[in-house]
N, CA, C and O atoms as a GROMACS GRO file, in nm:
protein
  328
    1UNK      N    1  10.274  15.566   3.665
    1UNK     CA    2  10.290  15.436   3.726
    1UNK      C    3  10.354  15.449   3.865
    1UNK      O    4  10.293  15.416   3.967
    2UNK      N    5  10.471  15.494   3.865
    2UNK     CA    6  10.515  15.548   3.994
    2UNK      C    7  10.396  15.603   4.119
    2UNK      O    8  10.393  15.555   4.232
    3UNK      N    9  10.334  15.677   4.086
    3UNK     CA   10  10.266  15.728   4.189
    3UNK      C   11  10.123  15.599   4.225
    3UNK      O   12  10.091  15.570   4.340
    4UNK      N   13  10.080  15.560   4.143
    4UNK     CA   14  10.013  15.436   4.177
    4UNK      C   15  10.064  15.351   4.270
    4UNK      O   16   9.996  15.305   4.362
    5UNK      N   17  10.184  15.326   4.252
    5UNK     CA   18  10.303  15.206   4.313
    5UNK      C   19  10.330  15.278   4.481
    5UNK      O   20  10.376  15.213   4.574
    6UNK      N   21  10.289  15.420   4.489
    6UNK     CA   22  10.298  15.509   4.640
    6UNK      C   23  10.130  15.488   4.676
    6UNK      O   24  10.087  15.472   4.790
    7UNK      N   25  10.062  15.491   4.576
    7UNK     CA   26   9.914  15.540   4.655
    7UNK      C   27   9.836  15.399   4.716
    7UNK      O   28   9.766  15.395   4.817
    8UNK      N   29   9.870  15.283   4.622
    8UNK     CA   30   9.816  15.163   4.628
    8UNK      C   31   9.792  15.118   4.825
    8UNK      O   32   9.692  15.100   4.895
    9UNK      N   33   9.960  15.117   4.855
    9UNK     CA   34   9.966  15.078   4.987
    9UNK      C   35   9.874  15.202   5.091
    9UNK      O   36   9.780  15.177   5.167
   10UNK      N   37   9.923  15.307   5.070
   10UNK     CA   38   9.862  15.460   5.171
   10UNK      C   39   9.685  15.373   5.126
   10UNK      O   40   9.628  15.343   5.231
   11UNK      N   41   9.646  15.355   5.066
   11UNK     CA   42   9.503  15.337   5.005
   11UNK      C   43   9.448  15.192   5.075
   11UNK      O   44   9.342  15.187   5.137
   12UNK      N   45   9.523  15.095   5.058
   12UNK     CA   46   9.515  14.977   5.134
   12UNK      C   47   9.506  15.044   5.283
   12UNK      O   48   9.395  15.062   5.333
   13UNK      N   49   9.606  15.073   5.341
   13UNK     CA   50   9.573  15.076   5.465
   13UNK      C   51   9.526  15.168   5.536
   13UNK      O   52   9.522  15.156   5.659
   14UNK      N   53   9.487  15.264   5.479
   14UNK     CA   54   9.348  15.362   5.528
   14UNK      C   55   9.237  15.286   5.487
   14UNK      O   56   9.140  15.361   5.502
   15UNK      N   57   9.194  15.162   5.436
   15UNK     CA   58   9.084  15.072   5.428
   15UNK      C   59   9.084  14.971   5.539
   15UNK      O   60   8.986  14.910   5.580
   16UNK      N   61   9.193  14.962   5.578
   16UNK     CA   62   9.193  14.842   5.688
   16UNK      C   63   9.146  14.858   5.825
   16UNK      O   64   9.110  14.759   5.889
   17UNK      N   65   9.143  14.994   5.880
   17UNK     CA   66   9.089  14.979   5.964
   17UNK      C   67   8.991  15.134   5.951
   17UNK      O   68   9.057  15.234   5.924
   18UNK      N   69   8.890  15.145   5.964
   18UNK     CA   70   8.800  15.222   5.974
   18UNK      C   71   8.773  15.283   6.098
   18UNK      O   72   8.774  15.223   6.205
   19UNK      N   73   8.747  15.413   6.080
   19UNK     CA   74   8.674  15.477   6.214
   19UNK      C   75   8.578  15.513   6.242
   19UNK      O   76   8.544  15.609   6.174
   20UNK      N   77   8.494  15.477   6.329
   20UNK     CA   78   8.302  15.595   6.323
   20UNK      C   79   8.322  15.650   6.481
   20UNK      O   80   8.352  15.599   6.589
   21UNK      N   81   8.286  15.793   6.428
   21UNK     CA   82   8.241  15.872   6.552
   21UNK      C   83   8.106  15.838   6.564
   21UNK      O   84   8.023  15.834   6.474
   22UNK      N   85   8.087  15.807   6.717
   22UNK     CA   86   7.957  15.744   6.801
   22UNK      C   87   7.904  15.881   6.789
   22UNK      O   88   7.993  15.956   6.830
   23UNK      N   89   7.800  15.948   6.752
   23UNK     CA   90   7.732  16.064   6.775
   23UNK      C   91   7.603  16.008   6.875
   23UNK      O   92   7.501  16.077   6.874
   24UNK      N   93   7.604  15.950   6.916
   24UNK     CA   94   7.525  15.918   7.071
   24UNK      C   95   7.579  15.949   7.152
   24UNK      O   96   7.525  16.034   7.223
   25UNK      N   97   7.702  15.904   7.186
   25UNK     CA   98   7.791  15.899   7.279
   25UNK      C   99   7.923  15.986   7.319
   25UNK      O  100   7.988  16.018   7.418
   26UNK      N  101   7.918  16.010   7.114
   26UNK     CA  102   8.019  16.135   7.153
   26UNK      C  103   8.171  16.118   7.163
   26UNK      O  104   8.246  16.203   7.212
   27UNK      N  105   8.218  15.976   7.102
   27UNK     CA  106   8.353  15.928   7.102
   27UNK      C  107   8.342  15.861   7.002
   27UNK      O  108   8.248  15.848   6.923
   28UNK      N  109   8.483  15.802   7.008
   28UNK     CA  110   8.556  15.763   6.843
   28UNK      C  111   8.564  15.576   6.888
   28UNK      O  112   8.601  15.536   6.999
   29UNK      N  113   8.528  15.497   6.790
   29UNK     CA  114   8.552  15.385   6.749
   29UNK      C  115   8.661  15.312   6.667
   29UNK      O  116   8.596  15.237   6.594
   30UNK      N  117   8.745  15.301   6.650
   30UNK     CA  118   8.874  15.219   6.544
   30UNK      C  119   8.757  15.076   6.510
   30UNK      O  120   8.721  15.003   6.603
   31UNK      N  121   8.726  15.064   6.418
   31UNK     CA  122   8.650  14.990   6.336
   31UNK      C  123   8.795  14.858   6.339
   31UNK      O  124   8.906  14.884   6.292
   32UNK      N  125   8.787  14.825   6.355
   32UNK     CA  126   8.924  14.718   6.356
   32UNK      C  127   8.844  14.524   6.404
   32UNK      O  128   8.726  14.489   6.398
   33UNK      N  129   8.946  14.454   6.440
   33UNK     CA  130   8.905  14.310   6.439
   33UNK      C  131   8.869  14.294   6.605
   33UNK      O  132   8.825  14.187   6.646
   34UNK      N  133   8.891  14.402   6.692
   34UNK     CA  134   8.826  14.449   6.804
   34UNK      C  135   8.698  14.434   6.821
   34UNK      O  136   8.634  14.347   6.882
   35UNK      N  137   8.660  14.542   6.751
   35UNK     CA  138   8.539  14.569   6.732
   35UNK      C  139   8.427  14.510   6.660
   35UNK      O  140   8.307  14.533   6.671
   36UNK      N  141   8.506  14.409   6.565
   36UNK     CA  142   8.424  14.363   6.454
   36UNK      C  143   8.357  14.237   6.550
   36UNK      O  144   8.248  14.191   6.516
   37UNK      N  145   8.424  14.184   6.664
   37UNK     CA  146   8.408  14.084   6.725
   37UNK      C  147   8.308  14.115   6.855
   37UNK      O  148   8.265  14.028   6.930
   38UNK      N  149   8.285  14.232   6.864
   38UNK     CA  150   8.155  14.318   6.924
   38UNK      C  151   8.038  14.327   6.868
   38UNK      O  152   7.926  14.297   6.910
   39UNK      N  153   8.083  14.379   6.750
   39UNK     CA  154   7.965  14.355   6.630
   39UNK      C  155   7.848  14.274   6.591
   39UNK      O  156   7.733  14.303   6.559
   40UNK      N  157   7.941  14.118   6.611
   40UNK     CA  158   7.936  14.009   6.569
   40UNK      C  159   7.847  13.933   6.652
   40UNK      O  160   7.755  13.862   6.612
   41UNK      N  161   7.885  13.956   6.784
   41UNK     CA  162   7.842  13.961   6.879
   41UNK      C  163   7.688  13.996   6.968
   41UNK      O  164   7.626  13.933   7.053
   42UNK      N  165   7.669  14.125   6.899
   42UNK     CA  166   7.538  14.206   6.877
   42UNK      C  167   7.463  14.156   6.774
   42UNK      O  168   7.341  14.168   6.783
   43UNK      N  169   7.504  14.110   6.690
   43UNK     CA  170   7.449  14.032   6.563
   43UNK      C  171   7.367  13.871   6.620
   43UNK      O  172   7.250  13.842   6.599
   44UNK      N  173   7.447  13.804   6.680
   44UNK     CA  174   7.408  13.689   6.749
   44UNK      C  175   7.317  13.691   6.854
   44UNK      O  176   7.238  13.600   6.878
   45UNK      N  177   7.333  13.831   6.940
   45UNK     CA  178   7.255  13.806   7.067
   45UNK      C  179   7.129  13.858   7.007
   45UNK      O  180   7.034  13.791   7.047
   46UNK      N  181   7.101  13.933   6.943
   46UNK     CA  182   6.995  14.029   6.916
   46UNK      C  183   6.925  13.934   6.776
   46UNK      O  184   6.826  13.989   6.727
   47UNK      N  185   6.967  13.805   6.712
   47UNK     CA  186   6.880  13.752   6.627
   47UNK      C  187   6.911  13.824   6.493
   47UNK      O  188   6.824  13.806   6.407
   48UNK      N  189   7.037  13.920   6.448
   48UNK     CA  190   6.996  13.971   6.382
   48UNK      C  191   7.147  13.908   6.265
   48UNK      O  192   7.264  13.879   6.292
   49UNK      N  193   7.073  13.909   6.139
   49UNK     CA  194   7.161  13.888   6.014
   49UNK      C  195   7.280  13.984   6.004
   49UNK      O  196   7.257  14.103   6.025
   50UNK      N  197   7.412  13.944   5.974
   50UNK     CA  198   7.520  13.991   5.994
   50UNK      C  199   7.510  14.078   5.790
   50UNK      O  200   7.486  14.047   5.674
   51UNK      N  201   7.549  14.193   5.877
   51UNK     CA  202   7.524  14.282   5.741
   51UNK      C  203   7.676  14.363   5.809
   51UNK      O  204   7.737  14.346   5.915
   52UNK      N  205   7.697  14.452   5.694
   52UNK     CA  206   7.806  14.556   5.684
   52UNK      C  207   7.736  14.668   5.781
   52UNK      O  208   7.624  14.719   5.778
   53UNK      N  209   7.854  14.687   5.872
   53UNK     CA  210   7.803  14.808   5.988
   53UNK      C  211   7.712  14.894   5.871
   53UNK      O  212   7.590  14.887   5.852
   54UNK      N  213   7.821  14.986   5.795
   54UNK     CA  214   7.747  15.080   5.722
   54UNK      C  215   7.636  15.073   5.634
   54UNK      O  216   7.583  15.172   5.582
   55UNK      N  217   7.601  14.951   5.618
   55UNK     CA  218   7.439  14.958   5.542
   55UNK      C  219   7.373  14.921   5.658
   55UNK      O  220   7.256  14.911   5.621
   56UNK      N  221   7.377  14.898   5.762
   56UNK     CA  222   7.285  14.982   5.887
   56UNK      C  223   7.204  15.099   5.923
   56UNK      O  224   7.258  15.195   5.978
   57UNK      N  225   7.055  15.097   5.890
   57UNK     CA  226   7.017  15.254   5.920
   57UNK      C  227   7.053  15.320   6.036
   57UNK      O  228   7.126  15.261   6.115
   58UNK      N  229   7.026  15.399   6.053
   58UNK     CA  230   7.054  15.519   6.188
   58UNK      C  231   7.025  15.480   6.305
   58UNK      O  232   7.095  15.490   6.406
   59UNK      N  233   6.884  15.418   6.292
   59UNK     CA  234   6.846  15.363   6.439
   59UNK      C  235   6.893  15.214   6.438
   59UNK      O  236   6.850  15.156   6.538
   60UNK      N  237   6.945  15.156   6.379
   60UNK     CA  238   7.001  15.023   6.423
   60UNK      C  239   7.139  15.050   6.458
   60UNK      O  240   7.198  14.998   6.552
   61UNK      N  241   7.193  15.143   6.366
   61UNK     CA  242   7.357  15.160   6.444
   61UNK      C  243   7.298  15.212   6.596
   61UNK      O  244   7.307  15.129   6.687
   62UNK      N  245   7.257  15.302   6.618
   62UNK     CA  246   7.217  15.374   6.761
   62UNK      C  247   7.191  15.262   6.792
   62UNK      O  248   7.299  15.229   6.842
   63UNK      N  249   7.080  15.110   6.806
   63UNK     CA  250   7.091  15.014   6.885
   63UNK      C  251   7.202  14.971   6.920
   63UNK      O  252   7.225  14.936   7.036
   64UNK      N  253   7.305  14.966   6.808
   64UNK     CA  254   7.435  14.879   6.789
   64UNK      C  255   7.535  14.986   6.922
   64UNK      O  256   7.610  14.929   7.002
   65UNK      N  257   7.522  15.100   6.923
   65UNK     CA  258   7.570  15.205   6.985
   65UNK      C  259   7.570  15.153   7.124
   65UNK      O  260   7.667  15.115   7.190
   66UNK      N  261   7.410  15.158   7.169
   66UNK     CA  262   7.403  15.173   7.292
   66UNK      C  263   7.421  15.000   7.341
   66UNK      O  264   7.414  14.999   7.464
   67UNK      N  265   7.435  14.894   7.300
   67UNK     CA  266   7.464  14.792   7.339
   67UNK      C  267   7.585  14.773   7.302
   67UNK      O  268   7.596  14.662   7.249
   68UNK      N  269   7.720  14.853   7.308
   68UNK     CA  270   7.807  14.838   7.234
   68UNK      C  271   7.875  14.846   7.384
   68UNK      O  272   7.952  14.769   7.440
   69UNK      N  273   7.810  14.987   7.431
   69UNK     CA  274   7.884  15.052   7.564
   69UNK      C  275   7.812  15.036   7.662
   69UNK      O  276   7.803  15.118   7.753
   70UNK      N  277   7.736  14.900   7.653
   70UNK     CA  278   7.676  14.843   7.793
   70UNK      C  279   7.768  14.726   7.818
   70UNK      O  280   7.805  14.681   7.926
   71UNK      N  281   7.799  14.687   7.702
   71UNK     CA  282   7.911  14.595   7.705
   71UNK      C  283   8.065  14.615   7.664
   71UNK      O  284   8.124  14.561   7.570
   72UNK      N  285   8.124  14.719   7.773
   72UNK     CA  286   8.244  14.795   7.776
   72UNK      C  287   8.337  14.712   7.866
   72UNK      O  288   8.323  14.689   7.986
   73UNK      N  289   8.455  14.662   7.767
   73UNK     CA  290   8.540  14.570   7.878
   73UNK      C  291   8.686  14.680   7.924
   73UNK      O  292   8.697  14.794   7.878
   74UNK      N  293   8.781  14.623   8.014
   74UNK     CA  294   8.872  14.708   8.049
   74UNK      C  295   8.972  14.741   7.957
   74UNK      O  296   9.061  14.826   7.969
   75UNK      N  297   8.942  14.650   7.842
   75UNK     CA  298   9.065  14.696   7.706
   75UNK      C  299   9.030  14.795   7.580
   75UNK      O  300   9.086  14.820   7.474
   76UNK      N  301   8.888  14.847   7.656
   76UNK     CA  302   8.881  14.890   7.536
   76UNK      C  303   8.911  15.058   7.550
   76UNK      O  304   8.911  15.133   7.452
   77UNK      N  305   8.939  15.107   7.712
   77UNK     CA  306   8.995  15.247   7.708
   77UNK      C  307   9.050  15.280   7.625
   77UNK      O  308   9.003  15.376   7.564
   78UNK      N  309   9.226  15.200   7.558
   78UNK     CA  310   9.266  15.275   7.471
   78UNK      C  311   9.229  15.218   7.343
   78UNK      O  312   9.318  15.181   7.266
   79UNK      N  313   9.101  15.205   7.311
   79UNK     CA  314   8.981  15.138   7.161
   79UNK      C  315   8.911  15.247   7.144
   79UNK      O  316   8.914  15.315   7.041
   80UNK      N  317   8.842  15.269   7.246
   80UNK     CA  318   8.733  15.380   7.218
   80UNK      C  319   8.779  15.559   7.213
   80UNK      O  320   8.724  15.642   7.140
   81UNK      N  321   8.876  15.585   7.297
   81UNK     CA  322   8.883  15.718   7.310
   81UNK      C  323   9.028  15.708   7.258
   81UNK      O  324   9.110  15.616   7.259
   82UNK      N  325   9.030  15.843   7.208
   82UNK     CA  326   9.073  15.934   7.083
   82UNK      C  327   9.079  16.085   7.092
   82UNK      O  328   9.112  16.151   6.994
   0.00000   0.00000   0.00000
């Protein structure tokens, strides 16, 4: 029971914010409420149904990729790189 009562929180918050390495691009993402609002974003302009990044195939994240970092604002230096 004890060790449940340590792992629960460490476990929670390595879920809260997620990371994906861009292998297009070659840098790191913090999956966070940042980003989710980028996402969301790409979801609206592009017509497309808001699904979970990760059940995204390969070539729609790579869309999601390259319109991600066409639309690069000045806060996101310390967002993206890692």
């Amino acid at each position: 029971m004890l060790a449940i009562a340590f792992l629960v929180p460490a476990m929670t918050t390595a879920c809260a914010t997620r990371g994906y390495q861009d292998p297009y691009y070659n840098d790191y993402h913090r999956w966070d409420r940042h980003e989710t609002v980028y996402y969301r974003q790409w979801t609206n302009e592009n017509r497309r149904e808001y699904r979970d990044f990760r059940r995204l195939n390969h070539d729609e994240q790579k869309e999601y990729w390259t319109w991600r970092h066409s639309h690069h604002d000045d806060h996101d230096h310390e967002h993206d790189h890692h």
